[in-house]
C-alpha beads as a LAMMPS data file, in Angstrom:
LAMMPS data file: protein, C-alpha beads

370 atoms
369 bonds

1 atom types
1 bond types

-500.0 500.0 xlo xhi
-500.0 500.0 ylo yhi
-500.0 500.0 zlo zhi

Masses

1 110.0

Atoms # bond

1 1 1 -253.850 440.328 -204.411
2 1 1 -254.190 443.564 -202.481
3 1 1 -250.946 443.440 -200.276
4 1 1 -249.513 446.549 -197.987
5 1 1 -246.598 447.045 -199.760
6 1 1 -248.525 447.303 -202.718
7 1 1 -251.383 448.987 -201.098
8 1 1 -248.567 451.602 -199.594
9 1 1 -247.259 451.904 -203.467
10 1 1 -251.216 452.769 -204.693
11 1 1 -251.271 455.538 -201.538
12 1 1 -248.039 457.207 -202.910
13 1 1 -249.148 457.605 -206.452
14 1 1 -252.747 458.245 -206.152
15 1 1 -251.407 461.616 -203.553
16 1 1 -249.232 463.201 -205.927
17 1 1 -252.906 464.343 -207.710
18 1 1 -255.051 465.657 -204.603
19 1 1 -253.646 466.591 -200.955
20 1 1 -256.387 464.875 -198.922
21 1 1 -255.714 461.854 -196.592
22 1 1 -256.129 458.869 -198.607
23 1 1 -256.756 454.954 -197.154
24 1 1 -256.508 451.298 -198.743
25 1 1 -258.723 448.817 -196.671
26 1 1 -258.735 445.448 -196.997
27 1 1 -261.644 442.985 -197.570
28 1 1 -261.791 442.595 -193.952
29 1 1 -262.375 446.281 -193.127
30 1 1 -258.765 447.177 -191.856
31 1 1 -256.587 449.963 -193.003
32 1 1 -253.512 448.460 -195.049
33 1 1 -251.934 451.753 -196.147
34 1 1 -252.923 455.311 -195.558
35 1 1 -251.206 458.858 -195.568
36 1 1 -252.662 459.258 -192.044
37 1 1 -250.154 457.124 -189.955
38 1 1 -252.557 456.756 -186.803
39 1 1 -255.028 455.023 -189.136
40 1 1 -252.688 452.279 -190.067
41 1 1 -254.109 448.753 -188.733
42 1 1 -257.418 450.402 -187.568
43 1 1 -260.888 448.757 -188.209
44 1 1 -263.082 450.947 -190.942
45 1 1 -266.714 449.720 -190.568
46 1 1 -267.514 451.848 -194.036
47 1 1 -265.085 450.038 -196.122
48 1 1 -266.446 447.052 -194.750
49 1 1 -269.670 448.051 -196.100
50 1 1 -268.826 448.780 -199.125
51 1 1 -267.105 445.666 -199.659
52 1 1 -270.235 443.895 -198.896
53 1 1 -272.578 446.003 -200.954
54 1 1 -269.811 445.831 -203.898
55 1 1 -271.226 450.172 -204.555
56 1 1 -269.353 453.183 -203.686
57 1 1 -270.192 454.426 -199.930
58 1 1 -270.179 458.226 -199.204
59 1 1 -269.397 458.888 -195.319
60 1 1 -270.978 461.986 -194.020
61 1 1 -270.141 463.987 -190.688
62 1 1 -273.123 462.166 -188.940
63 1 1 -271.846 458.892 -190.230
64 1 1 -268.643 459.315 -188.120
65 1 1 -270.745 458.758 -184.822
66 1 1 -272.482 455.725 -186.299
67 1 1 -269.950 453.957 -187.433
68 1 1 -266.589 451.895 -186.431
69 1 1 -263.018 454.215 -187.341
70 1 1 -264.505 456.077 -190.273
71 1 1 -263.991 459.651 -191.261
72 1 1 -266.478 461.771 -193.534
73 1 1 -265.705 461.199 -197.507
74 1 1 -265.716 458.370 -199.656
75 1 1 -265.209 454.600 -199.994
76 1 1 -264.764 453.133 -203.295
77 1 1 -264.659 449.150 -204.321
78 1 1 -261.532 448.241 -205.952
79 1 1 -262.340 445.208 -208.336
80 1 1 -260.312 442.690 -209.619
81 1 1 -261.204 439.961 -212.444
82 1 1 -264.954 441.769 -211.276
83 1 1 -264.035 440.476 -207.279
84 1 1 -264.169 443.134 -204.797
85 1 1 -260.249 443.161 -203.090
86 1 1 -260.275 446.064 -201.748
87 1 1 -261.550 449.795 -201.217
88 1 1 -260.153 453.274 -201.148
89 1 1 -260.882 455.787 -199.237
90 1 1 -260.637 459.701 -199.718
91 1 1 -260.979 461.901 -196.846
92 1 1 -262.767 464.925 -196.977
93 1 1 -266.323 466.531 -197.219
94 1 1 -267.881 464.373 -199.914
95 1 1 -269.206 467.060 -202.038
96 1 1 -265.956 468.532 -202.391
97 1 1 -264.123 465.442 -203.620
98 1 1 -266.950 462.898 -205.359
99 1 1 -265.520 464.348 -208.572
100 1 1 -261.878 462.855 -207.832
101 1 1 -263.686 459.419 -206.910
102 1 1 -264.061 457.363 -210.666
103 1 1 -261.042 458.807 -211.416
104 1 1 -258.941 457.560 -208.336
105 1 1 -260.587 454.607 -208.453
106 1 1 -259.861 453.358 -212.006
107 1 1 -256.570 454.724 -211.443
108 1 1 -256.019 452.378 -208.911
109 1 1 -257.424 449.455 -210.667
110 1 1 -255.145 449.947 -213.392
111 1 1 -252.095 449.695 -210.724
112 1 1 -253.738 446.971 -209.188
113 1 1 -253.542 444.756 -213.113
114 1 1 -249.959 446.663 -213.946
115 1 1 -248.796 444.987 -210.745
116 1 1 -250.752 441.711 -211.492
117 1 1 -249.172 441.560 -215.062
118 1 1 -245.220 442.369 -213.608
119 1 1 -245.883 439.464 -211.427
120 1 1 -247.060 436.945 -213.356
121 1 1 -243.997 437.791 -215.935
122 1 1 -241.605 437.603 -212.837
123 1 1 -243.043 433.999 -212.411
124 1 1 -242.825 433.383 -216.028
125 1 1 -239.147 434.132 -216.192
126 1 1 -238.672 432.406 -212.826
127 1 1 -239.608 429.350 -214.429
128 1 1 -237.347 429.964 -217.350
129 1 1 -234.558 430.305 -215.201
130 1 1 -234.574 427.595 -213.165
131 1 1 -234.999 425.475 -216.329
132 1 1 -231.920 427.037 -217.657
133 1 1 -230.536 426.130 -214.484
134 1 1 -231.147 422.452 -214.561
135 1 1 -230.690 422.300 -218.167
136 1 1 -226.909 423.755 -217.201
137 1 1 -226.321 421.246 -213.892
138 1 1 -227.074 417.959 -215.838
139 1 1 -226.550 416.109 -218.847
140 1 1 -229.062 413.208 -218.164
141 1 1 -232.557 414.373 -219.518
142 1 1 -235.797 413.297 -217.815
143 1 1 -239.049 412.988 -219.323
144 1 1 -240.212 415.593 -216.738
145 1 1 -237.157 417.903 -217.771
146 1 1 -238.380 417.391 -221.139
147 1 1 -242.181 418.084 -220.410
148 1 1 -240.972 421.591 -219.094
149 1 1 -239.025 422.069 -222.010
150 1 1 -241.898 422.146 -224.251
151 1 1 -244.392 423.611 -221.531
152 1 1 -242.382 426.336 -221.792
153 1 1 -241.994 425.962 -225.536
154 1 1 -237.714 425.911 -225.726
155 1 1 -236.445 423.941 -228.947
156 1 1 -234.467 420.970 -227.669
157 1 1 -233.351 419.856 -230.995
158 1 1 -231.258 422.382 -232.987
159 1 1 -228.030 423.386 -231.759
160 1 1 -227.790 426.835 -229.784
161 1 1 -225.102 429.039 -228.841
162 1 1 -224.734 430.439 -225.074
163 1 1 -223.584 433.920 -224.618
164 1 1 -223.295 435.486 -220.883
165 1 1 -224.016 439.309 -220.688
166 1 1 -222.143 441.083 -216.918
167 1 1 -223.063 444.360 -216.239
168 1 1 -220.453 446.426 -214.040
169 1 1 -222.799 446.799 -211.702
170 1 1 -224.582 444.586 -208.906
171 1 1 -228.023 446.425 -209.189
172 1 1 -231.240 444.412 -209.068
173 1 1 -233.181 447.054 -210.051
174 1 1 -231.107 448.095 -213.250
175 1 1 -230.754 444.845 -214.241
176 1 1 -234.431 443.929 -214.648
177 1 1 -235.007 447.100 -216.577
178 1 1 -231.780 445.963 -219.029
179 1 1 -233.432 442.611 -219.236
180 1 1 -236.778 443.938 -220.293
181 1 1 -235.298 446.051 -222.900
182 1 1 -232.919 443.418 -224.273
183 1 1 -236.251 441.095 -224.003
184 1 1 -237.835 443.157 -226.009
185 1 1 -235.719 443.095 -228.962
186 1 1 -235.056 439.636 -229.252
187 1 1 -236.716 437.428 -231.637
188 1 1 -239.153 434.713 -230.043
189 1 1 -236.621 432.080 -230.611
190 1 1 -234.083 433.054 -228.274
191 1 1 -234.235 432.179 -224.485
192 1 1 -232.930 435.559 -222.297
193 1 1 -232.763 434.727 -218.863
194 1 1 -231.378 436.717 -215.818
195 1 1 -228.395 435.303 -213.921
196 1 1 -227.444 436.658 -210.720
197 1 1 -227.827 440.078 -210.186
198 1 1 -225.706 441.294 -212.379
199 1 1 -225.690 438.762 -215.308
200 1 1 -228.049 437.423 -218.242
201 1 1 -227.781 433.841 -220.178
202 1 1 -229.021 434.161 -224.142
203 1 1 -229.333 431.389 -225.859
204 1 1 -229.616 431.652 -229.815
205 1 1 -230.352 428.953 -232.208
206 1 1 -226.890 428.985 -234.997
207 1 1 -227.254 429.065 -238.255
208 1 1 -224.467 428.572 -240.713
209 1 1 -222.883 431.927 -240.517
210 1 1 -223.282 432.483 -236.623
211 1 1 -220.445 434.189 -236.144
212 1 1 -220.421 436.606 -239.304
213 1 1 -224.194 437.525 -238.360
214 1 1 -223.768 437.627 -234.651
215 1 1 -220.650 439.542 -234.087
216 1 1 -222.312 442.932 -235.595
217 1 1 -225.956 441.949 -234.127
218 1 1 -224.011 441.449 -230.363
219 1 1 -221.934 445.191 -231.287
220 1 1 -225.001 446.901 -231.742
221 1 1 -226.902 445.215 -228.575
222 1 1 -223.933 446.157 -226.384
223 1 1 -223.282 450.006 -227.446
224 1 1 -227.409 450.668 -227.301
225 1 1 -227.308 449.412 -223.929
226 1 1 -224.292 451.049 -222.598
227 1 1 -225.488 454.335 -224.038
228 1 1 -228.871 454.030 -223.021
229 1 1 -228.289 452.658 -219.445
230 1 1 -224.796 454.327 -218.802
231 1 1 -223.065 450.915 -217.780
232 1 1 -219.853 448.962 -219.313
233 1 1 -221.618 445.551 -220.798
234 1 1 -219.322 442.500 -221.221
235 1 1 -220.034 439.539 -223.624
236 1 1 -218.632 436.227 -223.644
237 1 1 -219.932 433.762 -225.920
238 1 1 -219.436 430.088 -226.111
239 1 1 -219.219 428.076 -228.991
240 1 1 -222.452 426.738 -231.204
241 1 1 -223.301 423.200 -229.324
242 1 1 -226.152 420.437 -229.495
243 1 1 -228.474 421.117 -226.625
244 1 1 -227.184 418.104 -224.725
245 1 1 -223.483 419.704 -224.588
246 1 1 -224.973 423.090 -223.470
247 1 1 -222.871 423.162 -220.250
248 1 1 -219.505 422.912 -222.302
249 1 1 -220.822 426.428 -224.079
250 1 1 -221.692 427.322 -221.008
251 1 1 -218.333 426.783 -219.515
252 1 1 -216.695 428.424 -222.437
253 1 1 -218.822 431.901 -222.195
254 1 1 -217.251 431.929 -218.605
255 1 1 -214.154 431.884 -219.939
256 1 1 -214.635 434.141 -222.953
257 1 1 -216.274 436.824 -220.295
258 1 1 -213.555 436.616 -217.820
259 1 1 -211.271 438.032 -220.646
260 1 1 -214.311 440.653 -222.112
261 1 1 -214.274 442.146 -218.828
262 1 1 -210.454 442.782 -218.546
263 1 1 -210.640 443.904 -222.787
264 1 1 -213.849 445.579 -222.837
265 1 1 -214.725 443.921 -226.262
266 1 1 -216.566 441.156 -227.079
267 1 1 -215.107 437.891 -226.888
268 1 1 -215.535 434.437 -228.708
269 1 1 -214.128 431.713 -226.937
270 1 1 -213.510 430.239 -230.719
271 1 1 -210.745 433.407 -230.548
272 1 1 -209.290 432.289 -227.618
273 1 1 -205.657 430.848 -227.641
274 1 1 -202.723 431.955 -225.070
275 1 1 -205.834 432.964 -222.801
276 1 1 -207.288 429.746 -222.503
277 1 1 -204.300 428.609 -220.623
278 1 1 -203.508 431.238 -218.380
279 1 1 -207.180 430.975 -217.429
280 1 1 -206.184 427.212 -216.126
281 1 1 -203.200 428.364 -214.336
282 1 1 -203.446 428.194 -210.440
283 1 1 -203.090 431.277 -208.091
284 1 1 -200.058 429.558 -206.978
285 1 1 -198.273 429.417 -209.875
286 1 1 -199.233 432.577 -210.981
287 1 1 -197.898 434.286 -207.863
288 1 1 -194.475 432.414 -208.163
289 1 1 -193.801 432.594 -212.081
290 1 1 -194.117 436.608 -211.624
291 1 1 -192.098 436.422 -208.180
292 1 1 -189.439 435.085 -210.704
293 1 1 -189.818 437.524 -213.390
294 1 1 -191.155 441.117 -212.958
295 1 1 -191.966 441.206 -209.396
296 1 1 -189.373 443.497 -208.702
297 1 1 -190.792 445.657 -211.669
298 1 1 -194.063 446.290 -210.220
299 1 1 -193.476 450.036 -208.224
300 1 1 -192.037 450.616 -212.135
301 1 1 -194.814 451.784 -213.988
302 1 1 -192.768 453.626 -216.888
303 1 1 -190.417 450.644 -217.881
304 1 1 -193.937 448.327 -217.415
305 1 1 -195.548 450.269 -220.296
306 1 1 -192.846 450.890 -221.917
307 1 1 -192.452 447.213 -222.261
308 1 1 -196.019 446.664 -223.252
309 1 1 -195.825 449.576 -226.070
310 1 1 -192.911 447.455 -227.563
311 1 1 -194.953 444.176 -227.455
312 1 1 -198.132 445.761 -228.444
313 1 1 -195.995 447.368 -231.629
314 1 1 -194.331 443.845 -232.728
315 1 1 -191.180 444.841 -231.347
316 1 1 -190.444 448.263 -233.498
317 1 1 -188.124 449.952 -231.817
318 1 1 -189.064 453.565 -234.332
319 1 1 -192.747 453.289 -233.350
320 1 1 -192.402 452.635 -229.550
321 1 1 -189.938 455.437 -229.204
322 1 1 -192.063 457.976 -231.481
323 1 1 -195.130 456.851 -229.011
324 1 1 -193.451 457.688 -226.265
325 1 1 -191.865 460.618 -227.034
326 1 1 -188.372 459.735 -226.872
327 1 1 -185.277 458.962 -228.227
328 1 1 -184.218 455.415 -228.738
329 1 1 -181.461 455.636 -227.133
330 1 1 -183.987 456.296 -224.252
331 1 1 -185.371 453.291 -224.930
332 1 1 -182.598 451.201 -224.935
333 1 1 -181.425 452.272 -222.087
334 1 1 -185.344 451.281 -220.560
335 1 1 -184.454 447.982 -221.579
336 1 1 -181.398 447.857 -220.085
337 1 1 -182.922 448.742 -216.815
338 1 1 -185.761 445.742 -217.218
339 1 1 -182.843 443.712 -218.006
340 1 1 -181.023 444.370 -214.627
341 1 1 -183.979 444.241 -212.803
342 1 1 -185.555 441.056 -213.959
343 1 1 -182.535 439.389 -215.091
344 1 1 -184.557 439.178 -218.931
345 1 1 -183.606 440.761 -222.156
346 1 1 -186.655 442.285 -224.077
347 1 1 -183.961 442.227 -227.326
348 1 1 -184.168 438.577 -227.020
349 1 1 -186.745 436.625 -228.682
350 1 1 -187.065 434.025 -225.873
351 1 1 -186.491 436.486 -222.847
352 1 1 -189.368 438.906 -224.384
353 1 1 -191.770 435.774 -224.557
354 1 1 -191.122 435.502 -220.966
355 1 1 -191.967 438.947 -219.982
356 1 1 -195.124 439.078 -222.312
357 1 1 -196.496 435.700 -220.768
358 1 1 -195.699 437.770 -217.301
359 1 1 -196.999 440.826 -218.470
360 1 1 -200.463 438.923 -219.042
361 1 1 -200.414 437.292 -215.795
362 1 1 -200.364 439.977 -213.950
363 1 1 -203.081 441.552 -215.708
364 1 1 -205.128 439.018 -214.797
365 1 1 -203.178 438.443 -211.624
366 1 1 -206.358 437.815 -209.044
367 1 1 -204.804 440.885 -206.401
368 1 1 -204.574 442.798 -209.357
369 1 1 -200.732 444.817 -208.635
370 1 1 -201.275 447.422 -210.578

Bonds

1 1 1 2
2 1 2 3
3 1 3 4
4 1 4 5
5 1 5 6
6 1 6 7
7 1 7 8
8 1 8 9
9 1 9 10
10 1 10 11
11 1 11 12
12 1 12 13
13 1 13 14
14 1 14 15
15 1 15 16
16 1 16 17
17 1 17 18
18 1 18 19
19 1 19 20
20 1 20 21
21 1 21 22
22 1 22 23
23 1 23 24
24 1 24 25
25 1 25 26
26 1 26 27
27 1 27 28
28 1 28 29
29 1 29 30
30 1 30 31
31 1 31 32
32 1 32 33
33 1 33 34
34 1 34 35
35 1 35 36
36 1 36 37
37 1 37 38
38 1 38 39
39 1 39 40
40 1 40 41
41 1 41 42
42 1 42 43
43 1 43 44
44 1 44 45
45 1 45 46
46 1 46 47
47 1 47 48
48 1 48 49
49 1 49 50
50 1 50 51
51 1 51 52
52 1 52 53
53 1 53 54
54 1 54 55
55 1 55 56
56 1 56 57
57 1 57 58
58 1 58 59
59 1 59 60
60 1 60 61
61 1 61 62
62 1 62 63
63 1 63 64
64 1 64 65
65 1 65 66
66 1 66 67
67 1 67 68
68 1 68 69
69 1 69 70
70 1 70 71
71 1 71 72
72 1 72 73
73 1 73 74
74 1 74 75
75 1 75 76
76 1 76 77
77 1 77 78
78 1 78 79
79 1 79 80
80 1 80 81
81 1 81 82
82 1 82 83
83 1 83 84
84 1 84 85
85 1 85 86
86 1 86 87
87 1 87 88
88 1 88 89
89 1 89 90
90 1 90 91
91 1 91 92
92 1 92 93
93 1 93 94
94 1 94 95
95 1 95 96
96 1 96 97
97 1 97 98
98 1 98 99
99 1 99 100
100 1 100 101
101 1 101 102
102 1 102 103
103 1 103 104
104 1 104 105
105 1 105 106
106 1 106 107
107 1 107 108
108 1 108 109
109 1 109 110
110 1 110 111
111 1 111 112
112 1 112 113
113 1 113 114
114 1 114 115
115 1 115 116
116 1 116 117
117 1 117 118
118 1 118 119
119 1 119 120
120 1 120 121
121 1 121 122
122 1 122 123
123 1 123 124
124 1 124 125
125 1 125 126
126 1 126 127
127 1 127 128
128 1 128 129
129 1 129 130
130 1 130 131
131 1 131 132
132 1 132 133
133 1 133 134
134 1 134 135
135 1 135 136
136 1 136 137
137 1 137 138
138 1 138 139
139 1 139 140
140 1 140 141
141 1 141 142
142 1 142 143
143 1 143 144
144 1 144 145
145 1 145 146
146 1 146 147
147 1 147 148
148 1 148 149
149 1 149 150
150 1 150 151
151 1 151 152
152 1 152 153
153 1 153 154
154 1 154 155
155 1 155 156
156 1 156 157
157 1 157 158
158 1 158 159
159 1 159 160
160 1 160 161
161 1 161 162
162 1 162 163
163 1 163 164
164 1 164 165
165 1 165 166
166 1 166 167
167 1 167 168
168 1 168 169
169 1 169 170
170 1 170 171
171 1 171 172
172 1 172 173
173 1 173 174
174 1 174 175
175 1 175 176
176 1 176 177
177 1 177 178
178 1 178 179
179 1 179 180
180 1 180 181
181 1 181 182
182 1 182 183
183 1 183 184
184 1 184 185
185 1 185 186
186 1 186 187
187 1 187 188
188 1 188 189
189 1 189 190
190 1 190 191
191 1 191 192
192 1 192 193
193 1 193 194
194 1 194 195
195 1 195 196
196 1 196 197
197 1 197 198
198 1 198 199
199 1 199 200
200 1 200 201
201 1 201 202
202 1 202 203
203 1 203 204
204 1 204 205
205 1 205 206
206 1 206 207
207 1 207 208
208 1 208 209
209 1 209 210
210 1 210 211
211 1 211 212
212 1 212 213
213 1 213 214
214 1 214 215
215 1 215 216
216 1 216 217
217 1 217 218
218 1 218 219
219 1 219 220
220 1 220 221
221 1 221 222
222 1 222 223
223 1 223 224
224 1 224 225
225 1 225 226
226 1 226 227
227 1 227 228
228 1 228 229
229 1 229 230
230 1 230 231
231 1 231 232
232 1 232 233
233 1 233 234
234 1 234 235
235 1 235 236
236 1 236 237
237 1 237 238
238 1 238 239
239 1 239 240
240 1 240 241
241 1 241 242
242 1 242 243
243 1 243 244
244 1 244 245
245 1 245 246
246 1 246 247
247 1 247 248
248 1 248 249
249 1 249 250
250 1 250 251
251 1 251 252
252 1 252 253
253 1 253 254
254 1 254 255
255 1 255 256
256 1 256 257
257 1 257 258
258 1 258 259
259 1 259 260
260 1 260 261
261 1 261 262
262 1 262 263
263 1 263 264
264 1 264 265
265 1 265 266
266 1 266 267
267 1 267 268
268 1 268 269
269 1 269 270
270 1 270 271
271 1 271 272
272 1 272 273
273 1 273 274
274 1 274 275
275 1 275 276
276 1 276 277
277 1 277 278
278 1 278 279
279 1 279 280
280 1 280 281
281 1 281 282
282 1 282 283
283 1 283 284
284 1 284 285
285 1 285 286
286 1 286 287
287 1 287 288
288 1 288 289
289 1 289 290
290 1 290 291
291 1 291 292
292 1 292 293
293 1 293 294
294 1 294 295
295 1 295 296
296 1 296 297
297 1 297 298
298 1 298 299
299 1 299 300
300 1 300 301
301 1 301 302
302 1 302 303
303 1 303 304
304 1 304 305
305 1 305 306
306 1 306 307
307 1 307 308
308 1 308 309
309 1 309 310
310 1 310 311
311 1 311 312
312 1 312 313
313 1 313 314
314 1 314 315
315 1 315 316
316 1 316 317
317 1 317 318
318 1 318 319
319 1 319 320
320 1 320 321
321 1 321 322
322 1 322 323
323 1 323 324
324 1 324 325
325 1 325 326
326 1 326 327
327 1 327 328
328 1 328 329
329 1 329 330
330 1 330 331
331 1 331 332
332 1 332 333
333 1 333 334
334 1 334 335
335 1 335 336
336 1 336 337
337 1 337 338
338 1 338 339
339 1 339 340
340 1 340 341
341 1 341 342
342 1 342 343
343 1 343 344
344 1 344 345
345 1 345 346
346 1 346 347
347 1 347 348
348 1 348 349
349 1 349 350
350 1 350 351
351 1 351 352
352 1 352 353
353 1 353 354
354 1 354 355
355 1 355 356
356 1 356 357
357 1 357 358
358 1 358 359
359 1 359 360
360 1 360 361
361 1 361 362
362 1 362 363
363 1 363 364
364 1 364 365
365 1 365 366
366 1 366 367
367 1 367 368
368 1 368 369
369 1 369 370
C-alpha cells in the first residue's frame, strides 16, 4: 500500500507547508522517502515503535542515544482501512512542531486513499479495456467472455455504435486527464475506454435518430475539449452494428478517422464515398498513378492550388480567378501550364477527374510531398 514512489510523492507535498526534514517509514522500521537524502534506506527504531504501539511517538534529544537512526521530533501512525502502513516522521524539537502533527498526518492519510481510489479506477478501466479488446479480436463468444460482459455490466444485446477519438498528441499523462473529463460527461450507458496513448474507443447504444442526435452531441464534445485542453481532437465513427459485428464498426471508425485527421471535422464512415477507395489503394499504386500524372507538378505550389481552388469552386472559372486575385486570362494561361506539364487538360471533364483523383492521393500520399 505504502510504496516509495508514493511515499516520495507524500514527502513532496506534505514540505511545501513546513521546512523541517520530513521521513516516511515503513512497517518494518526503514526510511522509504525522506527530504534528508542520507536517511534514505536507514533503520528508524522509533517508527518501529510506533508501528507496534499503533500511538503517536515523540523523540526527544535523549531519545537519540537510546535508540536505532532516530532524530528528536515526532512519529506519527499512518492508518489505512484502521491498519497501521506506515509512519511519518517530522524532524525537529517536538514542542515546536506537535502542532503541525494531526494535521500532517491526516493530510497524508487522505493521499494515502486519493492514491488508493486512482488505482483501483486504473484497474477498473484496465479491465474494461481488455474486454473491449477481446470483444474487438473475435467474433466467437464464450460463456466466460460473456460472464465478464455482465460482471462488468456492458449491454450485449442492443446494437451500439463505435466511434475512435485521436488526440494530436502521444501524451500519457494528457490523455488520462481527457479521458476522465470525457468520462465524466457521459451517460452510464456508454463504454469510454482508452486506446493507446493517444486514442479512446466510445461505444454508444443507437437509437433511431443516431446520427441527427449524435452529430451535434460529438461537435460539442470535440470543441470543449480542444478549448479546454488546447489539442486538435479527431473523430471517426463507424456505423450503428449488433454487438456481434462490432469489429466491422470498428474497422470503419479507422477508416472514418484516417480522413478526420487529414479534414479536421468529424467524419461518418456512412459519408464516406471516393475515400473509401483510395483508403484501399496500395502504396504502390499510389506512388505510380501520381508518377504518371502530377509528379512533375509537385515543386509547383501555385498551379497545385490553383487547381484545387477550381475543383473546390465546381469548375467556375469567375470565382477561382476573383479568389485568387487575378485575371482569367491568368488563369487560363495556369492551365495551360498544368496542361504541358502533366500532359492533362483541367478544361476537360475527363482530364480534370484525373487530376482531382491525383490531387487526393497525394494528400493522403503516405510521404506526404507537400
Amino acid at each position: 500500500m505504502l510504496f516509495p514512489d508514493l511515499a516520495k510523492k507524500i514527502v513532496r507535498e506534505v514540505r511545501r507547508l513546513i521546512d523541517e526534514h520530513i521521513i516516511i517509514i515503513d512497517v518494518n522500521g526503514m526510511i522509504i522517502a525522506s527530504t534528508d537524502s542520507t536517511r534514505l534506506g536507514t533503520f528508524h527504531e522509533g517508527a518501529l515503535l510506533c508501528c507496534q504501539q499503533k500511538k503517536t511517538v515523540i523523540i526527544t534529544k535523549e531519545d537519540e542515544h537510546r535508540l536505532l537512526g532516530v532524530k528528536a521530533g515526532i512519529n506519527l501512525p499512518l492508518l489505512f482501512h484502521d491498519e497501521v502502513i506506515g509512519v511519518i516522521g517530522i524532524t525537529g524539537a517536538p514542542e515546536n512542531i506537535s502542532q503541525y502533527g494531526e494535521i500532517l498526518r491526516k493530510m497524508t492519510e487522505l493521499l494515502i486513499h486519493e492514491n488508493y481510489f486512482v488505482e483501483q479506477l486504473e484497474l477498473e478501466q484496465r479491465s474494461y479495456e481488455a474486454f473491449v479488446f477481446d470483444w474487438l479480436q473475435s467474433r466467437d463468444w464464450s460463456s466466460t467472455f460473456l460472464d465478464r460482459a455482465k460482471t462488468l455490466g456492458i449491454d450485449m444485446d442492443h446494437p451500439k455504435q463505435l466511434i475512435i477519438l485521436a488526440m494530436n498528441r502521444d501524451d500519457s499523462l494528457l490523455q488520462r486527464k481527457l479521458w476522465q473529463h470525457i468520462h465524466g460527461m457521459l451517460p452510464k450507458q456508454d463504454l469510454f475506454v482508452r486506446w493507446g496513448n493517444n486514442r479512446f474507443i466510445l461505444l454508444k447504444t443507437v437509437s433511431p435518430q443516431s446520427k441527427k442526435e449524435l452529430f451535434p452531441y460529438l461537435k460539442r464534445l470535440k470543441q470543449d475539449c480542444e478549448s479546454l485542453f488546447s489539442i486538435t481532437l479527431s473523430i471517426g465513427v463507424g456505423q450503428a452494428v449488433s454487438p456481434h459485428n462490432m469489429p466491422n464498426s470498428y474497422d470503419q471508425a479507422l477508416r472514418a478517422l484516417d480522413i478526420s485527421v487529414q479534414m479536421k471535422e468529424i467524419v461518418f464512415h456512412e459519408d464516406l464515398r471516393l475515400e473509401m477507395c483510395l483508403q484501399d489503394i496500395s502504396d504502390y499504386t499510389r506512388s505510380e498513378f501520381l508518377k504518371r500524372t502530377i509528379e512533375d507538378m509537385y515543386e509547383e505550389e501555385e498551379l497545385l492550388a490553383t487547381l484545387q481552388l477550381f475543383i473546390d469552386n465546381n469548375q467556375s472559372y469567375k470565382a477561382t480567378a476573383e479568389l485568387l486575385h487575378i485575371h482569367i486570362n491568368t488563369l487560363h494561361y495556369r492551365f495551360k501550364k498544368i496542361e504541358d506539364i502533366t500532359g492533362l487538360n483541367p478544361k476537360s471533364f475527363k482530364d480534370l477527374v484525373t487530376l482531382y483523383f491525383a490531387t487526393l492521393l497525394l494528400d493522403n500520399h503516405p510521404k506526404k510531398i507537400r
